[in-house]
Backbone bond lengths (Angstrom), bond angles and torsions (degrees), N, CA, C in turn:
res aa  C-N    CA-C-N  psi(-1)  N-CA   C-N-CA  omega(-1)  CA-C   N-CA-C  phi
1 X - - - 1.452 - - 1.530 109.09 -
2 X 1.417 113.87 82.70 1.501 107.72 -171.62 1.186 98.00 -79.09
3 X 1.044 150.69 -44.49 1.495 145.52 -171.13 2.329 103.52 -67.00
4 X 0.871 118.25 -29.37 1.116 138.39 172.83 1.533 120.99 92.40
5 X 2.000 103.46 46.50 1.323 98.61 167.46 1.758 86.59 175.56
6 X 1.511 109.35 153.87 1.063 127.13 -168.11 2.506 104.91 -77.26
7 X 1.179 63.54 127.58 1.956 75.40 152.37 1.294 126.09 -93.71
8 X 1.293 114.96 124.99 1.220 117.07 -177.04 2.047 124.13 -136.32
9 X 1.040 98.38 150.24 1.931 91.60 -174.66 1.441 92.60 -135.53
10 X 1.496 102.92 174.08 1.426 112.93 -173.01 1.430 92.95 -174.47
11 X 1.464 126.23 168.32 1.227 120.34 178.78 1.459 107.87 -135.83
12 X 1.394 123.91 149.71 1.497 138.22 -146.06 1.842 96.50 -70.84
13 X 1.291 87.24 -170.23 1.786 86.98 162.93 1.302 109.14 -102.28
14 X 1.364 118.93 6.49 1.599 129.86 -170.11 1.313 106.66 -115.29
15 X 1.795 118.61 -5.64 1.654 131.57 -170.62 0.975 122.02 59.92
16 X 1.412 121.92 40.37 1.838 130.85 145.18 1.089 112.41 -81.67
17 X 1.091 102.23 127.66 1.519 134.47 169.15 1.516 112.12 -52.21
18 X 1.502 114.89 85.17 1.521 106.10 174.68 1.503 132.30 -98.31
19 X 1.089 116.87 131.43 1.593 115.15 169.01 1.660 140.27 -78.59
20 X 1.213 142.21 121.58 1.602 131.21 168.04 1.162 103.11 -144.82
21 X 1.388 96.32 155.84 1.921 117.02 -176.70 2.133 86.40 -108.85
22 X 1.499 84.21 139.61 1.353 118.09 178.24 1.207 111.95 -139.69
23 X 2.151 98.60 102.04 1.284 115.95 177.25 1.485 97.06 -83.77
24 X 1.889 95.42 175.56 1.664 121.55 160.48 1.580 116.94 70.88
25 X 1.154 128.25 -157.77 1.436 131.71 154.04 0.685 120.02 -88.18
26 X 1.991 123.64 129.36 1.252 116.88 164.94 1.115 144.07 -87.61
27 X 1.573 98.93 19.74 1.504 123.06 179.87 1.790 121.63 -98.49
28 X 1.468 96.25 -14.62 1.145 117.95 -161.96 1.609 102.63 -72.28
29 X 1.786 110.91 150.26 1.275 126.14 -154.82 1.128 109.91 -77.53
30 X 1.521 138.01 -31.03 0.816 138.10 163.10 1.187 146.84 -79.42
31 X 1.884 128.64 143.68 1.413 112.58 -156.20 1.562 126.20 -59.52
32 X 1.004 96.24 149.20 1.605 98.57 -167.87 1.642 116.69 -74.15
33 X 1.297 127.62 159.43 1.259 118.63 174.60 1.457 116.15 -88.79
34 X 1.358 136.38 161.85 1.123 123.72 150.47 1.358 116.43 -156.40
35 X 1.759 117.75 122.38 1.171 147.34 -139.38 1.730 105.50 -97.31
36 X 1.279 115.53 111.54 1.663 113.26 -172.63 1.271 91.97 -122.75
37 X 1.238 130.61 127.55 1.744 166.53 -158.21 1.572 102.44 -93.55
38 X 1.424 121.07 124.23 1.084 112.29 124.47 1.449 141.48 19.66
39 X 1.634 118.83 132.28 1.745 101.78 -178.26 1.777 112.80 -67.57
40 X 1.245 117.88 -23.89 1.246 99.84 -171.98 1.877 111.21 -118.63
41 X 1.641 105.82 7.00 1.610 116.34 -172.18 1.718 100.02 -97.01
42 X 1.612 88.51 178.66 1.703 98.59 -174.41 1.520 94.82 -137.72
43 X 1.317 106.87 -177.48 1.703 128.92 161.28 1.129 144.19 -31.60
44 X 1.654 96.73 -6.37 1.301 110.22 -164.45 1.931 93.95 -98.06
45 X 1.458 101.26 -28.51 1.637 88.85 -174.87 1.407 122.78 -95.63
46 X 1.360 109.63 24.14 1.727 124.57 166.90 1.972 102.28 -105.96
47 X 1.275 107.64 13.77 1.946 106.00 -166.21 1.171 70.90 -53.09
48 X 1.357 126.81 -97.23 1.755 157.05 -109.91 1.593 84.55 -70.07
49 X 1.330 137.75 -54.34 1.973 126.32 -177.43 1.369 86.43 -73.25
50 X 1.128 162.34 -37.36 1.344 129.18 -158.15 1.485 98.23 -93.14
51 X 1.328 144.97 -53.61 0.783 128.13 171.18 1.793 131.35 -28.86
52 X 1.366 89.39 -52.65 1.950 114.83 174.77 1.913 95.05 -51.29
53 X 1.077 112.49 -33.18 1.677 104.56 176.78 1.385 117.34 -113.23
54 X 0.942 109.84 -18.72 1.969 112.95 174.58 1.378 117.24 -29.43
55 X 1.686 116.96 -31.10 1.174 105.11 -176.52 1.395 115.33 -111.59
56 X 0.990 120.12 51.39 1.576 128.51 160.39 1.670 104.84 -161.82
57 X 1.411 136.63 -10.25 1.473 129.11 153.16 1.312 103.96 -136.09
58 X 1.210 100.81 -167.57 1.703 129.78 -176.24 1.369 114.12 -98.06
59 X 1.206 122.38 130.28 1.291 112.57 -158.28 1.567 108.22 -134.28
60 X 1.730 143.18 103.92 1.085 114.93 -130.64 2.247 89.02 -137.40
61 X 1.105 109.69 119.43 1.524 119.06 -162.69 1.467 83.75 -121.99
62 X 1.253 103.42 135.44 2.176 135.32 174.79 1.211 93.25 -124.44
63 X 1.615 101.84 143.53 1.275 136.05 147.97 1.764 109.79 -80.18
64 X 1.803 118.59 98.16 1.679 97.70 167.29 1.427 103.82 -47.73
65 X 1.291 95.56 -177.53 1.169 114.03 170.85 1.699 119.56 -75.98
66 X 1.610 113.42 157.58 0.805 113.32 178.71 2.146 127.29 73.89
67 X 2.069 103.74 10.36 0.996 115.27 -163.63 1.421 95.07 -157.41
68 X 1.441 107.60 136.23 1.562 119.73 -167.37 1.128 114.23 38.08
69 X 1.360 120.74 -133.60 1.814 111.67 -164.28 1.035 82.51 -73.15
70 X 1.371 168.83 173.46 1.537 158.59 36.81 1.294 98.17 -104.96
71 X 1.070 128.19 134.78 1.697 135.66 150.53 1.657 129.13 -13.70
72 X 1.115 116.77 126.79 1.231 102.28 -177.01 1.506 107.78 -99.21
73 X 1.488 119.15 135.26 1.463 118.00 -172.68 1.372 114.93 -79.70
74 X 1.224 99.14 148.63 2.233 109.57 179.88 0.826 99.45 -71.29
75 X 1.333 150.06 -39.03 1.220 144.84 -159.12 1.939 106.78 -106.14
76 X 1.155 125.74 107.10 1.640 119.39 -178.24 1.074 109.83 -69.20
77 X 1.094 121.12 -34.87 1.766 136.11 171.15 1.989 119.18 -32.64
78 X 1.921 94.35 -19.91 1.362 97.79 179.87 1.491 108.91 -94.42
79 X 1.095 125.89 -13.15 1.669 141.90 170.21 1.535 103.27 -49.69
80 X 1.202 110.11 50.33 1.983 106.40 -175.32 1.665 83.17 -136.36
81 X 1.351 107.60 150.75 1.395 138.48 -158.08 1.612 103.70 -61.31
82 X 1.838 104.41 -35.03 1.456 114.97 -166.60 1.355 106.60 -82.55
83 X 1.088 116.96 -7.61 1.740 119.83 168.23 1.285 117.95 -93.62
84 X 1.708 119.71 -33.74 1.239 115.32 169.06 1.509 106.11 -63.29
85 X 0.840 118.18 -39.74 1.787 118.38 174.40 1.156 94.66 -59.02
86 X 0.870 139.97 -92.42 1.791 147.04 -124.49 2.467 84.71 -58.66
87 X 1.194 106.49 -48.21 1.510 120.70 169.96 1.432 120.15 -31.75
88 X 1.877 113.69 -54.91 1.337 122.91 -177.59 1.615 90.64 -91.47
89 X 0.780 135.25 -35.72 1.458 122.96 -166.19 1.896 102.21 -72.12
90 X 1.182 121.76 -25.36 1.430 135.97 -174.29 2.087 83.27 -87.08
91 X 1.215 117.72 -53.16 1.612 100.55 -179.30 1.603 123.04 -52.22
92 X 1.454 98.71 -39.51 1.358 110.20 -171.54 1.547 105.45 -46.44
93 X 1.433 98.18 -76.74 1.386 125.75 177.66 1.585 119.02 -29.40
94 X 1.598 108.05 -34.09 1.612 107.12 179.19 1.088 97.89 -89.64
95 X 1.560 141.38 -20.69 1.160 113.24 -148.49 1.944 90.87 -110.31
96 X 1.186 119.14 3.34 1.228 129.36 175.18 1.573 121.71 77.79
97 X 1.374 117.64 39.00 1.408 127.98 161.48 1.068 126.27 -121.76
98 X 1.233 95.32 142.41 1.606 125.27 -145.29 1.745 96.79 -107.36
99 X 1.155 129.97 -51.77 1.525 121.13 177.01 1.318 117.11 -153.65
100 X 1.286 119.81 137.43 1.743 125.65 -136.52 1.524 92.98 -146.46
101 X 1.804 91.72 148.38 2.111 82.26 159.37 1.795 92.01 -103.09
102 X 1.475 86.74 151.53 1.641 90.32 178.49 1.715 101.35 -121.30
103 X 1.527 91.69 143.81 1.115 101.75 -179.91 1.692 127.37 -128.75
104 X 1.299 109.26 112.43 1.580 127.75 -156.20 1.196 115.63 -86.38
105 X 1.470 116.46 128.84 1.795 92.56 152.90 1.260 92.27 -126.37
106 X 1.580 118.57 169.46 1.424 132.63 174.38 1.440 110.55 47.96
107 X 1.624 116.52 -108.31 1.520 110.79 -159.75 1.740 91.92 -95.05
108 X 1.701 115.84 -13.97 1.763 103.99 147.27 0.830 121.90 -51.07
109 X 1.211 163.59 -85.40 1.249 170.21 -175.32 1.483 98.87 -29.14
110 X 1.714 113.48 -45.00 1.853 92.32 -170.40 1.687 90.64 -73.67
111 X 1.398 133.66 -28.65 1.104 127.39 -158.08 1.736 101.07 -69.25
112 X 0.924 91.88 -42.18 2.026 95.25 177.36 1.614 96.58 -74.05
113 X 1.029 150.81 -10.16 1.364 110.94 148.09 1.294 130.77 -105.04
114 X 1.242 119.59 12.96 1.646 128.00 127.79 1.283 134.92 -34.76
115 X 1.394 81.46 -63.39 2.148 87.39 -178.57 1.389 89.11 -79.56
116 X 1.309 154.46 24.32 1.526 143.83 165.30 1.734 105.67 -98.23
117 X 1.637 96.91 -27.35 1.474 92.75 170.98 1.373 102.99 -98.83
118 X 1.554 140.08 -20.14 1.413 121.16 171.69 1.299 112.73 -81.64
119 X 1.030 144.58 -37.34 1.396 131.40 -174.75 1.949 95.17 -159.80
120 X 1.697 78.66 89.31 1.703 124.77 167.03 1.900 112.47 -41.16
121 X 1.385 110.82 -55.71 1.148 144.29 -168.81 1.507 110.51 -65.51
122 X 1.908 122.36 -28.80 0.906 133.44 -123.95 1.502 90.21 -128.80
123 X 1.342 116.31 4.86 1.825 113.03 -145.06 1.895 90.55 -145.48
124 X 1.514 119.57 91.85 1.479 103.66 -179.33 1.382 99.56 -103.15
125 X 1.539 124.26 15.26 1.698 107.14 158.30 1.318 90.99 -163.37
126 X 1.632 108.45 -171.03 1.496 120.84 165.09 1.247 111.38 177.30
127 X 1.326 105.74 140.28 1.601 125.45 -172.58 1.897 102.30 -122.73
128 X 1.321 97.22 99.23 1.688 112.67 143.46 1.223 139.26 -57.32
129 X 1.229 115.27 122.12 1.744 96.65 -150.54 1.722 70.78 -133.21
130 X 1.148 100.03 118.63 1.468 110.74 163.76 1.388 108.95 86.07
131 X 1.111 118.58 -19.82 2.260 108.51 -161.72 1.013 97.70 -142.61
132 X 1.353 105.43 171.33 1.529 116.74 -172.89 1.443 79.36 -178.63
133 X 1.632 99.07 -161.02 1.963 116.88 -139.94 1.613 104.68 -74.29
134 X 1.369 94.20 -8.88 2.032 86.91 -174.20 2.091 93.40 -139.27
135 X 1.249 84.85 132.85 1.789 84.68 169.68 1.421 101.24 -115.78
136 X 1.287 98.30 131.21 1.645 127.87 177.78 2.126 99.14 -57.60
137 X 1.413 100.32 118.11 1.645 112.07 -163.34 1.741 87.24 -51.10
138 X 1.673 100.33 -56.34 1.732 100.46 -168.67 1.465 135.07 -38.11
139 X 1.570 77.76 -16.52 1.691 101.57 -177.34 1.601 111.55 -87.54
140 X 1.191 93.68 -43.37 1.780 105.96 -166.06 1.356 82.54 -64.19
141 X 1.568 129.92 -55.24 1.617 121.49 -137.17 1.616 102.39 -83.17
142 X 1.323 105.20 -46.98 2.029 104.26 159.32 1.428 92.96 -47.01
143 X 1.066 164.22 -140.87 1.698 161.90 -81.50 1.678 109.15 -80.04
144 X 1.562 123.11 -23.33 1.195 120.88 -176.23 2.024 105.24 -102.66
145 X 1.838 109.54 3.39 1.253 94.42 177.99 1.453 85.54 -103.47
146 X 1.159 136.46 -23.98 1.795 139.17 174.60 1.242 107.01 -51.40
147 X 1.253 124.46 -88.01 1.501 134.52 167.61 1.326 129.92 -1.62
148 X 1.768 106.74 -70.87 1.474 127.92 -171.54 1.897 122.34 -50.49
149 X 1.262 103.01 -17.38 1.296 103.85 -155.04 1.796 92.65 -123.69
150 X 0.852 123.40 140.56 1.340 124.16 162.30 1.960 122.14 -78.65
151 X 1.741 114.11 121.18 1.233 92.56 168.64 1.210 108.71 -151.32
152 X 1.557 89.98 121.32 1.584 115.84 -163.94 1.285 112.20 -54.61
153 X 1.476 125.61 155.06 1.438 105.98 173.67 1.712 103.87 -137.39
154 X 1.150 138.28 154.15 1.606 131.53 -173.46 1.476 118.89 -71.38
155 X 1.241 100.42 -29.38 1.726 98.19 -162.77 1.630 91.16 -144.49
156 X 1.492 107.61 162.95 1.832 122.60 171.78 1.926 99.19 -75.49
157 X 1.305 117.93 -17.21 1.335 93.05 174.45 1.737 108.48 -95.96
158 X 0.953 119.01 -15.76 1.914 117.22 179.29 1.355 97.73 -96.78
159 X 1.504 123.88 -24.61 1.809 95.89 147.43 1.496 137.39 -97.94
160 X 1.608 103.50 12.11 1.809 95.33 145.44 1.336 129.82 -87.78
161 X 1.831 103.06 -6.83 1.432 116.25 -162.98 1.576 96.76 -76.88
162 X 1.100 120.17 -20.88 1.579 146.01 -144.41 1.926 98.94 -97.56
163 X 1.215 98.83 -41.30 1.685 112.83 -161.70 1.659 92.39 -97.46
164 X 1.011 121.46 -42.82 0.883 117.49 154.83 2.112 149.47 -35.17
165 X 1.473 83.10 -50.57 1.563 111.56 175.35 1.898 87.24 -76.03
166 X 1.000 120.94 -49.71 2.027 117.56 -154.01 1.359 99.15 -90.37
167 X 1.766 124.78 -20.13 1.489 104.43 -165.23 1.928 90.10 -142.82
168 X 1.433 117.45 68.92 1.348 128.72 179.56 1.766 90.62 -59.46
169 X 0.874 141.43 -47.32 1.577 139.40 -160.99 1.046 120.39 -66.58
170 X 1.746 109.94 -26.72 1.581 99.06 -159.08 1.735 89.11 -81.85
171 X 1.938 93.96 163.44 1.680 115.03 -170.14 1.251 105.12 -74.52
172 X 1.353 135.78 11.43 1.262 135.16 153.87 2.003 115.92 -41.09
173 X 1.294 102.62 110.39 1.582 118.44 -171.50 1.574 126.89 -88.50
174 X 1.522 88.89 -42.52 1.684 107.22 -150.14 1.519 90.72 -119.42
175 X 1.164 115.06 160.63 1.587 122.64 -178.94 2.031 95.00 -78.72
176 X 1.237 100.71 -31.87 1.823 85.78 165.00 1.239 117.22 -67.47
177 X 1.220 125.82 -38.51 1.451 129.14 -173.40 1.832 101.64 -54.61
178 X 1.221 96.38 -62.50 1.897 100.01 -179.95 1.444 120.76 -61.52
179 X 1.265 116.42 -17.60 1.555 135.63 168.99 1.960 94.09 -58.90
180 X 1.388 111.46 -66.46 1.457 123.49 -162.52 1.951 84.21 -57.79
181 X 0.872 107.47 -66.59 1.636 116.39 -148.66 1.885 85.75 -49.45
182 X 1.428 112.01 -61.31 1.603 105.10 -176.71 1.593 114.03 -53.27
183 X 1.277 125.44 -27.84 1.554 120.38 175.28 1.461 111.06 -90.27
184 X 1.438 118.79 24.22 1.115 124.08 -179.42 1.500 124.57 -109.00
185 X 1.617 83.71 -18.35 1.955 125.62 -156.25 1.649 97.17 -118.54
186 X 1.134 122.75 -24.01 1.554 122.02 -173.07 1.268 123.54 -147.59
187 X 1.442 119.54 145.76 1.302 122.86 157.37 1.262 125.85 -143.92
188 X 1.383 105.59 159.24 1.530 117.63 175.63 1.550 137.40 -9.24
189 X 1.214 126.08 52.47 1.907 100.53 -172.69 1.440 134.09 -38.45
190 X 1.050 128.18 171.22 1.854 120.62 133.99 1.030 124.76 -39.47
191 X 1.464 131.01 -49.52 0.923 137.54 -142.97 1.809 98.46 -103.49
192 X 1.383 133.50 5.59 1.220 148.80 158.60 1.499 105.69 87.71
193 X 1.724 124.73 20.38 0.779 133.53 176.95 1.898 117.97 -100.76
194 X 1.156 135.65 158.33 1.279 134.01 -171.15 1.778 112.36 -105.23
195 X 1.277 112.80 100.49 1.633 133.20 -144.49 2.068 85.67 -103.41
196 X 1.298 108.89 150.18 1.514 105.35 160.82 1.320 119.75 -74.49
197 X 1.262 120.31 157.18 1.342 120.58 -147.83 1.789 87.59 -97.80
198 X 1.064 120.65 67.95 1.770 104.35 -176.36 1.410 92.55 169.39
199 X 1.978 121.54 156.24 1.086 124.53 -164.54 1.510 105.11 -95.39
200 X 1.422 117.77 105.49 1.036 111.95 178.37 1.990 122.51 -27.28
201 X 1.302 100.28 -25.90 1.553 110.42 -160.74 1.522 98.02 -77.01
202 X 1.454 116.77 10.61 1.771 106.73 -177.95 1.536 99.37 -90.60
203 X 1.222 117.10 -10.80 1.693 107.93 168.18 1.400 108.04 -83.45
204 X 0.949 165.50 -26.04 1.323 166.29 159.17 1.799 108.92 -19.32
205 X 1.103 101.34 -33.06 1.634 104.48 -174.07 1.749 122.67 -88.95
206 X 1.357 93.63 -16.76 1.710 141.38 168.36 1.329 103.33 -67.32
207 X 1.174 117.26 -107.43 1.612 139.86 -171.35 1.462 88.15 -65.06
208 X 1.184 165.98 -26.33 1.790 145.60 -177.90 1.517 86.69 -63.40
209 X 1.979 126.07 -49.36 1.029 88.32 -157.32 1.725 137.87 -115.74
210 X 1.399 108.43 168.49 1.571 116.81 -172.31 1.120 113.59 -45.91
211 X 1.695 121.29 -39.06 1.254 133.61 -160.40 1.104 116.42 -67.37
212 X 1.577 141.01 130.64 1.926 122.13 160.87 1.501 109.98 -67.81
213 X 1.106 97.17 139.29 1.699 102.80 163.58 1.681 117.66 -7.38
214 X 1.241 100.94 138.42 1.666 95.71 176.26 1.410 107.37 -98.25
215 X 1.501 96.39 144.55 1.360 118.80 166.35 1.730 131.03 -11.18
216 X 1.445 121.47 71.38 1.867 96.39 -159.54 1.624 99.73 -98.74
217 X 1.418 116.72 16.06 1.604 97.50 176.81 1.616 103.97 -66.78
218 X 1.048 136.59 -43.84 1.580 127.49 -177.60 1.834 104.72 -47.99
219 X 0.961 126.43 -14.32 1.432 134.54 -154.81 1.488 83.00 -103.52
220 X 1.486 108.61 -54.67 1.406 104.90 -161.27 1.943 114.98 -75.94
221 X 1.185 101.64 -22.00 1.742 116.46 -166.39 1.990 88.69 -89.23
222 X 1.524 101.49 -43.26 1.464 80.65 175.02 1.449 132.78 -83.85
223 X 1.238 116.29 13.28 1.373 120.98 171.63 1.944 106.98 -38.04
224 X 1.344 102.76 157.94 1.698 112.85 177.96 1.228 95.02 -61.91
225 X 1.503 111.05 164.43 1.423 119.35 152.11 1.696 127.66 -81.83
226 X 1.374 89.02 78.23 1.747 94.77 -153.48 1.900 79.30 -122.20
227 X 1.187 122.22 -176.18 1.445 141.10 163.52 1.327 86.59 -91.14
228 X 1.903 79.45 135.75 1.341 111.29 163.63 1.493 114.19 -151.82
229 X 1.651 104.61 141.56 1.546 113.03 174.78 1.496 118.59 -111.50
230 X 1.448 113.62 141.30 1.343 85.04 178.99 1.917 82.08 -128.64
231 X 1.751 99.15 143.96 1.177 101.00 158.69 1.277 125.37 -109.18
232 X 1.793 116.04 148.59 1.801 119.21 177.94 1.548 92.46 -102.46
233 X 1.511 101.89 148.55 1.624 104.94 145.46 1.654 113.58 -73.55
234 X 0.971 117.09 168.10 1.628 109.01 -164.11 1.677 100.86 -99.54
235 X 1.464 115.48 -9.65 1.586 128.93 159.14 1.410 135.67 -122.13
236 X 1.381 92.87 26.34 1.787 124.13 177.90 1.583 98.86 -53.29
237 X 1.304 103.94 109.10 1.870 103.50 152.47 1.241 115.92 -106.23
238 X 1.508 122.81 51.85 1.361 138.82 176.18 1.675 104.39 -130.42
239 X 1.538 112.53 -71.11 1.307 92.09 160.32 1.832 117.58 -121.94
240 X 1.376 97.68 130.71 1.462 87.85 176.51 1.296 147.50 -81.00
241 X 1.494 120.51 -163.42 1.599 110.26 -177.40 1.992 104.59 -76.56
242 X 1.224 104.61 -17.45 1.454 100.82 -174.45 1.747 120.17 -76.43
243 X 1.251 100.11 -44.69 1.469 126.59 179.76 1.843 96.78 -65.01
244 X 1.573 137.52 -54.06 0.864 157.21 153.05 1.835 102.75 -8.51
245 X 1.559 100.01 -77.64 1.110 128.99 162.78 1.902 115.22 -38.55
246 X 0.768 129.18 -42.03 1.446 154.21 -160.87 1.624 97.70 -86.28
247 X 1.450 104.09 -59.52 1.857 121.02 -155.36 1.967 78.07 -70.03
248 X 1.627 140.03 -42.14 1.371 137.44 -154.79 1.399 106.12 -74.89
249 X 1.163 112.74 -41.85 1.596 129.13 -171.48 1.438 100.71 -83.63
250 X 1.155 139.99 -30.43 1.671 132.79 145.55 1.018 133.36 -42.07
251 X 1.569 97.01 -46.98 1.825 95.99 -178.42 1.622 93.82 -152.38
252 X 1.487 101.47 95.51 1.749 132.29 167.42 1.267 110.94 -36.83
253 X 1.097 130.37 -35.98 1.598 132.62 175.65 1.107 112.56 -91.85
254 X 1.510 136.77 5.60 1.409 123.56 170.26 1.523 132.54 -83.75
255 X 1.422 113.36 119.41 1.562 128.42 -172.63 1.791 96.03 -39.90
256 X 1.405 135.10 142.36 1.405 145.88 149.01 1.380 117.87 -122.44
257 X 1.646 110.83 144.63 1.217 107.54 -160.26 1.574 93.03 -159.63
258 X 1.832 123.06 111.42 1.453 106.31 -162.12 1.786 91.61 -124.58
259 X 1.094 118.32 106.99 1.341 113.76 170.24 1.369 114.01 -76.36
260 X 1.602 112.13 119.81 1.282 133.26 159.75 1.388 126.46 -12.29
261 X 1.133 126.65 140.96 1.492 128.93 166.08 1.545 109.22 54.46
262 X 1.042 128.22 -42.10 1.467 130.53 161.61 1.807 135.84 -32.46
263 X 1.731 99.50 122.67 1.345 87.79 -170.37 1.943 100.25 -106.77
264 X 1.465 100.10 -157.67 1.236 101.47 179.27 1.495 121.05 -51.28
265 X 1.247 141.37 110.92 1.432 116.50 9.79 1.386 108.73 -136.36
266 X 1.264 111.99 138.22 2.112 101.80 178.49 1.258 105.63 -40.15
267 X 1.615 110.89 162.73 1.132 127.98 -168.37 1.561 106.02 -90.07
268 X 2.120 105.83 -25.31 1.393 105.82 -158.83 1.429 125.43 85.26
269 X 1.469 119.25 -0.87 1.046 119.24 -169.21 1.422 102.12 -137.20
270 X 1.158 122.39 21.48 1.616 129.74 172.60 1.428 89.16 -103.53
271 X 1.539 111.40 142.98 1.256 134.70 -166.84 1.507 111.34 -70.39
272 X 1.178 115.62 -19.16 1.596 103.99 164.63 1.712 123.82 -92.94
273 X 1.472 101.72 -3.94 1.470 119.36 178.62 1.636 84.24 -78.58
274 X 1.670 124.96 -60.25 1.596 132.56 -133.42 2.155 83.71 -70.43
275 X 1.708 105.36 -42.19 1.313 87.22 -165.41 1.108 124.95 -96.40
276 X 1.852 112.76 20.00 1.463 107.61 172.21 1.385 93.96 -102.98
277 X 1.447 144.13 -6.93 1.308 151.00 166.93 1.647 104.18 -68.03
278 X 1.180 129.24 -48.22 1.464 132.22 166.51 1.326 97.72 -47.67
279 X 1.437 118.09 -54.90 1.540 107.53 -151.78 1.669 131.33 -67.85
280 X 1.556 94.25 -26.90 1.165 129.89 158.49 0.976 132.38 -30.52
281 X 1.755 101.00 -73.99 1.840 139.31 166.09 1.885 103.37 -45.20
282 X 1.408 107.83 -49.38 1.476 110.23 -171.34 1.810 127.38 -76.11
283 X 1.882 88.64 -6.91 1.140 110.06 162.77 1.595 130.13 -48.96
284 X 1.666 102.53 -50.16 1.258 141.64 169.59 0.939 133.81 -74.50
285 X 1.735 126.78 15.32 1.424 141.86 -173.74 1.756 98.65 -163.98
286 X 1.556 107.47 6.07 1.645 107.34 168.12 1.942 109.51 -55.22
């Protein structure tokens, strides 16, 4: 594993071609991680935590569909939450695990409290990284007017210059750090231009519809009685300090952890993200 974790594909029950990297041992005793992305990110922005755990569990990051290596579907109509589920729940199953902490950000996080109401049994923690039961519209409508449109950029430095100008918040530090975040956000065309790494057409299922967001506090109140953390950026207009507030007074035992200055969405790798993620983990070996 020179890169320090296995590649792996599998194909849907619908025959998309899916992709995930599978760190650590998969033999190893302890529960395994498993890393759910962002609506429009991939595998590549859990490297740096899976690595940080590779060597004492298994640590297992998917491409949905339609984003980084995974296939992009003909039909956009399959870009709905219940297919990305039905997808990881088909990974789980091949890859032979039985109960995992999962770890969310954005529409991960709503996806981990899905599979907390589909298979209860299956879920011994979870970390929210950014969301919870209500997403702030201002938030949704900044990320679904970004997304929708493709815009190419010439070079890796005029598209960090770019990520830069649209996402001043994120904990990106170091000119490597913004290097990772732009190869996270783009790739290569034919045409020698730098394309987003994802089918623009997964918003279509979003913006087509009439409906507001559905209801996820039942999603969120029924979570297991397992530990759970949820982290805010401390300038998140996705989820806020109120809702934040809201998700604690629901459920009295839930770990909080709000990294500073940070906007949508922590990276997880700022030291107060890394040690309420330890704290969590140590929950589970008390």
């Amino acid at each position: 594993m020179p890169n320090g974790y296995r590649e792996g594909r599998y194909r849907s029950q619908d025959d998309i071609d899916l992709y995930f990297r599978d760190y650590g041992d998969p033999g190893s005793t302890e529960l395994p991680l498993l890393c759910l992305t962002g609506l429009t990110r991939n595998s590549r922005d859990f490297e740096r935590l899976a690595l940080h755990y590779a060597a004492e569990r298994r640590v297992i990051s998917p491409d949905y569909r339609g984003r980084g290596r995974s296939q992009y579907d003909p039909n956009w109509r399959n870009y709905r939450p219940e297919v990305y589920l039905n997808d990881i729940r088909h990974l789980l199953a091949l890859l032979d695990v039985h109960k995992t902490v999962v770890i969310g950000t954005s529409l991960g996080g709503i996806l981990a409290m899905a599979l907390g109401a589909l298979q209860p049994v299956a879920i011994a923690a979870v970390v929210l990284n950014d969301i919870g039961p209500e997403v702030a519209s201002k938030g949704l409508g900044r990320i679904l007017d970004y997304i929708s449109v493709d815009r190419p950029e010439r070079d890796w430095p005029s598209a960090i210059e770019s990520l830069k100008r649209l996402f001043p918040s994120l904990s990106a530090a170091t000119p490597e750090d913004w290097q990772r975040v732009a190869e996270g956000t783009f790739r290569m065309g034919e045409d020698g231009l730098l394309h987003f790494d994802w089918d623009v057409a997964l918003v279509k299922p979003i913006a087509g519809s009439s409906d507001a967001l559905p209801d996820l506090w039942p999603l969120f109140r029924g979570l297991p009685k397992v530990p759970v953390l949820a982290v805010r950026g401390g300038v998140s207009d996705v989820l806020t300090e109120a809702t934040f507030e809201r998700m604690a007074a629901a459920r009295p035992d839930l770990m909080r952890a709000t990294v500073p200055a940070v906007g949508h969405a922590p990276s997880l790798e700022e030291p107060i993200a890394c040690q309420a993620i330890d704290a969590l983990l140590g929950r589970l070996t008390a």
